[in-house]
N, C-alpha and C positions, 0 to 999 in steps of 0.2 A: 595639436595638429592644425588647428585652424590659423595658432600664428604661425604658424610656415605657411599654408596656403596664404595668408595676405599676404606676408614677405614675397614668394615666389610667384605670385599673382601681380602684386604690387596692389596698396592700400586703396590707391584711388581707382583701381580698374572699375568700380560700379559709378564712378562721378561722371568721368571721361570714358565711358561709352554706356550709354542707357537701350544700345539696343538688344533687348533680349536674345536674338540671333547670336550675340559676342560671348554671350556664357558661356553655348556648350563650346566653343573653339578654345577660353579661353578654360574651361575646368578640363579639356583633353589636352592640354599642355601642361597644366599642372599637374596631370596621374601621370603623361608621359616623362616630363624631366626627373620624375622619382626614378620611375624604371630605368631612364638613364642614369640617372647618382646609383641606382643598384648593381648595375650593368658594370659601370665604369670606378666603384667603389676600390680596390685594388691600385688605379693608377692615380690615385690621388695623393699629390706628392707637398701640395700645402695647405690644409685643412684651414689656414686664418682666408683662403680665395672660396671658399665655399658658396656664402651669399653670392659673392658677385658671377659665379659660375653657377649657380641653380636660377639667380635672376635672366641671365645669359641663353641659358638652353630654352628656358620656360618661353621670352621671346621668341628665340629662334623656331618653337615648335607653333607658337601659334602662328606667325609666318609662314612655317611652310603648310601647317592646314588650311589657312587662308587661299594660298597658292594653289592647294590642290582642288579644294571646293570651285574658284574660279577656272580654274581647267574642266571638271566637271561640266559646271556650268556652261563653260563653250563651247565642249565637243556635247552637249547634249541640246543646245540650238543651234547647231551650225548644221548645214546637209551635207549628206552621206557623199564624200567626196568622191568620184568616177576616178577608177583607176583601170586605165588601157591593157598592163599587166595584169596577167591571170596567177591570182596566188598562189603562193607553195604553200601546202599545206601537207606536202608529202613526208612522212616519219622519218622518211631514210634521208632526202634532201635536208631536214632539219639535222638531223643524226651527224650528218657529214660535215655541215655546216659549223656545229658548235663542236667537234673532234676538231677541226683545223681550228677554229678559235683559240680553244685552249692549249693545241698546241703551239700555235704562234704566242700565244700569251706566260706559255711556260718558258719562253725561249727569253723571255723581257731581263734585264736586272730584278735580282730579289726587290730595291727599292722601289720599281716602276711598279713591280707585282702585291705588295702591300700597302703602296698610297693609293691604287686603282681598286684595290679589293675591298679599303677604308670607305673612301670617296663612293663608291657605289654599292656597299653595304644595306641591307635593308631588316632594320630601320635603319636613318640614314644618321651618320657620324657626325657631330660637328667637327667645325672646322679646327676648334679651341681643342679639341679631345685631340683629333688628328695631329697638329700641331706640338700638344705635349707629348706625345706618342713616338714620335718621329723624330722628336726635337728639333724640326722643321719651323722658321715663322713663318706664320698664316698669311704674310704673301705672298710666300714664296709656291704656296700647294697650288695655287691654280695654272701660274706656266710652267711648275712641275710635270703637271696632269697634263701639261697639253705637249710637253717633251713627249710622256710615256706614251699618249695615244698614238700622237705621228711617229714613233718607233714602231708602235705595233700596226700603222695602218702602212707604214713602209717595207713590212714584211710581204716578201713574193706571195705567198698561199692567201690572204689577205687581201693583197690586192687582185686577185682572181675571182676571191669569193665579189669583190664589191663590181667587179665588173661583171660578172654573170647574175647580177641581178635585174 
């Protein structure tokens, strides 16, 4: 186990970065790309890309903890920002709100409605998973995603909801 952890860690992570802070980031992307190889064990269609997609993901996970810690971090220095609107926090107003979503969003192409369901999946998918999944290339997903949004944010009930906000 431990020569997988160096491999998917990579050997030199203790050389090139000595701050103690980069551990835990970097041993919660290493428990997390397992979970994802467990998760995703099934669509694995060439087992000799293995290293290079557990080296792949283990990046991509500490990235995005990194990403998140920094959001953290600056919504918890930043001041509480004044907003002029009085929130909805009404059950029914929310109730109605996410019934018209989903039904605008059932109305999408099956394909709009499983790259949006991938893409915003939580935990969150990579792009390489998504990609083979779809048989989609990975440049193609993001003005894919941004077709399917503007179809769903072009939907009349949709555009009512964003205007009565």
């Amino acid at each position: 186990m431990e020569r997988a952890r160096r491999s998917v860690l990579g050997a030199d992570l203790a050389h090139r970065s000595q701050l103690p802070s980069a551990w835990p980031v970097a041993e919660d992307a290493f428990q997390t790309t397992w979970l994802r190889l467990a998760e995703n064990l099934g669509r694995i269609r060439q087992p000799e890309s293995l290293a290079g997609w557990l080296a792949r993901t283990a990046r991509n996970e500490c990235l995005r903890t990194i990403r998140l810690s920094q959001r953290e971090e600056l919504s918890s220095d930043a001041p509480d920002p004044v907003d002029p609107a009085p929130a909805v926090d009404h059950p029914l107003a929310d109730a109605h709100r996410n019934a018209v979503l989903w039904s605008a969003f059932s109305s999408l192409s099956e394909s709009c409605q499983t790259l949006l369901r991938l893409l915003f999946a939580d935990p969150q998918v990579p792009y390489e998973v998504i990609s083979e999944m779809l048989d989609m290339p990975i440049g193609s997903i993001g003005p894919t995603r941004a077709r399917c949004l503007q179809k769903l944010r072009a939907i009349d009930e949709v555009q009512l909801l964003r205007e009565t906000r």
